[in-house]
Structures are given as C-alpha cells and as structure tokens.
C-alpha positions, 0 to 999 in steps of 0.5 A: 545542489538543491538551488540547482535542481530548482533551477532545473525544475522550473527551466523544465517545467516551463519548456513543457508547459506545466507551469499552464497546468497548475495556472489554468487551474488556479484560484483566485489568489493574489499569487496565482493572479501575479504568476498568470501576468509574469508567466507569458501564454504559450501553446503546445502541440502535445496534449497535457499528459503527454508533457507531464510524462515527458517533463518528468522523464527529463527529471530523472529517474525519481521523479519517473518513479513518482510518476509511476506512483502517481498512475496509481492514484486514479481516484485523485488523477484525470484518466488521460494523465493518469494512463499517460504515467502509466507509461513510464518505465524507470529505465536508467544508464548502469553505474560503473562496474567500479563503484559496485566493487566498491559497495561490496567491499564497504559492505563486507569489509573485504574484496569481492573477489573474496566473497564470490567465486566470480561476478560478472562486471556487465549488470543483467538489469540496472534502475534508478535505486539498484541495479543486478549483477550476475555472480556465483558463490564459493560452491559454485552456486549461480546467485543474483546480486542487487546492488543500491545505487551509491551516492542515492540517498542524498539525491533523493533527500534533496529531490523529496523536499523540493517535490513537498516544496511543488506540492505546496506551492500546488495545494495553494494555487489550485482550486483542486489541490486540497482534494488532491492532497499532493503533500500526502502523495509526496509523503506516501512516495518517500514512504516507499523509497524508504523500503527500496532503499533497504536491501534487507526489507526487499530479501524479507519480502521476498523471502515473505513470498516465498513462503507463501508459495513454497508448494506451488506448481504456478509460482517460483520464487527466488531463495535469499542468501542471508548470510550475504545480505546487507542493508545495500546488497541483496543475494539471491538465487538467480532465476532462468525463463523467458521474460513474459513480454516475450509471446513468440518465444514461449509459443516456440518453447510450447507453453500453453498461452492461455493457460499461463493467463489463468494461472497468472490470474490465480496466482493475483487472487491467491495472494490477495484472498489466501495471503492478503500479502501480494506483490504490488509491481507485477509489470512484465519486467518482473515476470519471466515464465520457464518452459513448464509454463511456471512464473518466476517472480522478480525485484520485491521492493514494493509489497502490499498487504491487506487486511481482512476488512479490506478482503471483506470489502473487496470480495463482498463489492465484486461479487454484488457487484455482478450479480447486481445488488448495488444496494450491497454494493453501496453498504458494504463501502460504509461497513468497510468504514470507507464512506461515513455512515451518515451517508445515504445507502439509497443515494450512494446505491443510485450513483453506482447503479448509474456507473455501472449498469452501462458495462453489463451490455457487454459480454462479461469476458470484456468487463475490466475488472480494474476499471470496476474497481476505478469507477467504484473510487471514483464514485465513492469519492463523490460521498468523501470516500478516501481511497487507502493506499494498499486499495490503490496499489492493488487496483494497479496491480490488478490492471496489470495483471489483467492487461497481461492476461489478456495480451496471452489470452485475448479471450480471458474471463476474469470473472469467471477464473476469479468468482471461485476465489471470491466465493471460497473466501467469502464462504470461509468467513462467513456460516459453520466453515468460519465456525470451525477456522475461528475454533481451531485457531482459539483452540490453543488458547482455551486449552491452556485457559481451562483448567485454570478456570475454577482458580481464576472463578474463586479469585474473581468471587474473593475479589468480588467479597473483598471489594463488597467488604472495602466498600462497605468499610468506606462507607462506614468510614465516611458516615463516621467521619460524618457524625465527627464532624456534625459532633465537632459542631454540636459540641462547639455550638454548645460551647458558645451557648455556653459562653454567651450565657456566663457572660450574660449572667456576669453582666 
C-alpha cells in the first residue's frame, strides 16, 4: 500500500509541476544536479500556489488538512501559498450508514438500536477524520453523534511517514529547507491528528469550553454525554441556529450584524486573555448563530492554550505596538525569551518601526490585526526568532476571526473592541490589582503554613545546631586522623633510627 501511494505522490506531483518547485530551489548537490537533468522542464499556466493547492486536494483529505496546517505557518511560508492553503476545505464523500452502525456497535458491545431511540441514517456533516449523525437518547433527548471514520488510522500511519519521507527528501535538496523545518512541521501535524483522532479528547475540550463559558449571554457550548462517549464516538447535545456564513438569513431573523461582530471579537479575546484556552479552528463551518444573536460553537478537535508568558507577549506587543513604542515592542520579544538575548533591542527595534510605521497612514478600523502579528513573525525571524506553534495557531485563528467580523460588519474596529481587553489584562498583571489576585490565590497555602511556622523555625535552629556540631565532630575526626598518621610516622621513623644505630653498634 504505501508503494502505491508513493506511486501516486509522485505521478501527482509531477502532473502539477512540484517537482519544479522544490528543484528551482534546489542547491548545489549532486542529487538536486541528477533530478534537474532526469526531470524534463515543463511550463504551467497556473501560478505555484495555485498547483500546490490543487495537488493536494488530488491527495486526499489528509493531505488537505496538512495543507490547512501549512496555511498557518506564515512566518515559514510565501504569503502567495500561504493564502492559497488558506482555501482549502476538508470536505470529503460520508461513509456508509453501515460502517457507522457497525463502530457504534464494536463500541458499545450491543446494537445500536439499543442505545438510541433512533439515528438518523444521512450524517448532518461528514470530514476526512468523522463525521456527525443526527439521533435522540432513550428519553428523547436530541443528541449529536461523531463518529471516527473506520479504517483511518492506518491511512494516515502510512500518509505520515511518506510525507517525513517528502520532508526529508525537501530538507536536503533545498537551500531553504532547514529554515523551513518540513520534518518539524510533519511532527507538529501528526501531533494533532493524535488529538482527532481521539473522541474523548475532542469531549474534554469541549466540555473544557464550556465551562468556560457556563454564564455567558455570547457563547453556547454544547453539553457532552459521557456515559455514551468512547474513544470513537462523541455524543453530544445537538445544537440549532443559522450557520454564520449564511448573512442574509440572519438579517431576515433580525440579528443585529454588527453586533454579533463585536461579540465574536470578545468572545476571541475572552478566550485568549481571560482562559488562555481558545478554540483554534473558528472557520465559519463551525459557528452557527441563534435568533437571540448568540454563537454556537462546533467540532473541538484542535484546541490551544497559552500561558502567561505567552499573553504577556501578546498583550504588551499590540498595545506598544499602536501606541507606537517599537522599542517596547522590540524588548518585550526578547523577555518573552522568543528572540536571543544578545540580539540588539536598537537593531530589532529599527527593523519593526521599518514594517510597521507604513500601516499607521491608515485609519486604524483598516489595520488587520493578523497581519500585524504576521509581519511582527516575520521580522522577528530575521533576529532567529521561532515562532511557537500555539503563537501560529492563534495568529490564525485571529485572521479568521477577523475576517468574519468584518464580512458582518465592514466597519468593525478591532482595536478599539479589543484595547479594553488588552488593558484589563495588562492591569490585572501588573501594580496593587496583581498584589491582591496573587494574595488571594497564596492565601490557602499560608493559612495552612502559619501556624506550623514556630515548629518548622526550632526544626530549621536544631538542624542548623546539629549540623554546626557534625561539622565540628568531623573536623575533629579528621585532625585526629591527622596527628595518627604523622604519630604512625614519627614512631616508624624512630624505629628505623633505631635499627640503623644497633646494626652500626653491632658492626
């Protein structure tokens, strides 16, 4: 099988030309000397994104969701491929109805007529990992059924180490491909099928989020059925609205449009600045909006944290960065520890002011603020910055927030809807606000500490005595040891004096 996928890769990526892609970068070597001479010259209507995009669709589904992985990476990746991936949709033809029945069965060790009151034989949505069924419980509850497409995990085990087999083959023929780290990028996917691939991580996060949202008027979150969740099978709450994508059906419902942008916008930066947990795959097919103007959040296979170094970093970076102070900019990427420190704060403070003083001419409602965050990567590259993996996935995640903000609300000012956010934060971190937060949360542990305190003080003074004492017992020791040995000396020296003076006598 895995002889024929090659097979496959290579008759597709000569049909669309990569092979040209990776040998007009390639470097002087003898192999990338042999393939530019085997491989004949061909031209290309379509321009190089476009091909790339095209071959991997031909590829099939996961290579489409490396693909949608690859978008991400902005800082690696030339923004014309870059946005052309961003296309991508991982859209593939629903398994048989008959395959499903037999996982829920293998899964609960009984039909599954016997666990649902019904399930609906059509799925509502179908991907190249799972796909979702319509069913109700034995009360009558209206559930969500994911399903993991059988027979993956083997397709994907084999698709993965042929791609580290590309990445390799890419790292040595061209002269970019160590900065691009393909092998590393191929590492970071598997990662993430690892989490799709498991329905009982995908429930913990959505049951993570939910949570996190349990009081909110902005955000829905379905509710997870645990006693019917399996490492293959999610169930949970089954969610109605208007999918978002949908603008003239929601005008017609009379949901204010530029409204629902700003929520969406907090509903980011809550996540991010509040949780530090945000869902990292916010595209429009996994949003719907209910009449009352409030978002339904969908499929949580790829989650993203961040800690508070990275908040710090973000936080501190966009508020310098629109009031300006690039030299806060520049030293707030090196505390972060995201650029060495023997990087020059003045050299790195010149490059950005270079970037991004152009976009200020521009009303501050026009500046995108993913596009900031791109540009500040890529700068920061050129100083050896590397950019983190939940840095990029939020910095996609925030393009397509901010794209759907502005598709329901053209006017949207992002900054202006975020600087309030930013600045909470900031002010919760830092002066008397951070005082009392850190007090609080350290006042369980003290509480519990003080009363053993004039305990643990005579242990500390009785082990500090008892140490002194030991310590002076071996010293003691030693200069006894000492005076033994020089003894032991003294008397054998004598002894020898001794026998040389009778045996001098006697002669």
């Amino acid at each position: 099988m895995r002889l024929f996928r090659l097979a496959k890769i290579i008759s597709v990526g000569l049909r669309f030309g990569l092979d040209q892609m990776v040998l007009d970068h390639a470097s002087n070597t003898r192999a990338g000397e042999w393939a530019q001479r085997l491989l004949p010259t061909r031209s290309f209507a379509e321009p190089r994104a476009v091909r790339l995009r095209l071959a991997l669709e031909s590829l099939g589904p996961i290579f489409v969701k490396f693909g949608q992985l690859l978008s991400t990476r902005r800082d690696l990746l030339p923004l014309d491929i870059a946005d052309e991936l961003a296309k991508l949709q991982d859209q593939v033809p629903p398994f048989p109805s008959a395959q499903v029945f037999e996982v829920l069965e293998a899964e609960y060790g009984k039909p599954a007529s016997e666990i649902f009151r019904n399930i609906a034989a059509e799925p509502v949505a179908s991907a190249s990992v799972a796909q979702v069924h319509f069913a109700e419980l034995p009360d009558g509850t209206e559930v969500a059924v994911k399903v993991l497409r059988p027979g993956i995990e083997p397709v994907i085990a084999h698709d993965l180490a042929l791609m580290d087999s590309a990445a390799l083959l890419i790292e040595k023929l061209w002269r970019d491909g160590k900065r691009l780290k393909p092998r590393e990028l191929v590492a970071e996917y598997a990662r993430h099928l690892d989490d799709e691939l498991d329905m009982m991580r995908e429930a913990a996060n959505c049951s993570q989020l939910r949570r996190n949202f349990a009081d909110s008027p902005l955000l829905i979150v379905p509710a997870v059925h645990w006693d019917f969740c399996t490492r293959k099978v999610m169930v949970m709450q089954r969610m109605h609205g208007t999918p978002i994508s949908q603008i003239d059906a929601l005008r017609a419902q009379g949901v204010d449009l530029k409204q629902l942008s700003h929520a969406g916008v907090e509903i980011f930066f809550t996540q991010v600045f509040r949780d530090g947990y945000f869902h990292a795959d916010m595209h429009p097919g996994n949003i719907l909006v209910t009449p009352q103007g409030q978002y339904v959040a969908l499929d949580f296979g790829i989650m993203a944290s961040l800690t508070d170094r990275d908040k710090s970093y973000l936080a501190q970076n966009f508020l310098a960065f629109f009031q300006r102070d690039y030299e806060r900019v520049a030293q707030a990427h090196i505390d972060a520890g995201w650029v060495p420190a023997h990087v020059r704060v003045d050299e790195f403070e010149t490059a950005i002011r270079a970037v991004c003083e152009p976009i200020f001419d521009r009303p501050l409602k026009d500046i995108s603020f993913g596009k900031t965050l791109l540009r500040l990567f890529q700068t920061a590259r050129r100083f050896e910055m590397e950019v983190q993996p939940q840095l990029a996935m939020l910095q996609k995640t925030l393009l397509n927030i901010e794209g759907l903000g502005r598709q329901l609300d053209p006017e949207l000012d992002l900054w202006q809807t975020a600087k309030p956010f930013l600045e909470k934060w900031m002010s919760e971190q830092i002066g008397w606000r951070a005082f009392v937060r850190h007090l609080k949360s350290e006042a369980p542990n003290w509480a519990a500490t003080l009363p053993q305190l004039p305990r643990l003080l005579h242990r500390a003074l009785n082990t500090d005595a008892q140490e002194r004492e030991a310590a002076r017992h071996t010293e003691l020791l030693a200069n006894l040891r000492r005076q033994n040995r020089l003894l032991t000396i003294l008397c054998l020296a004598a002894c020898v004096l001794a026998v040389s003076a009778l045996l001098h006598v006697m002669n």
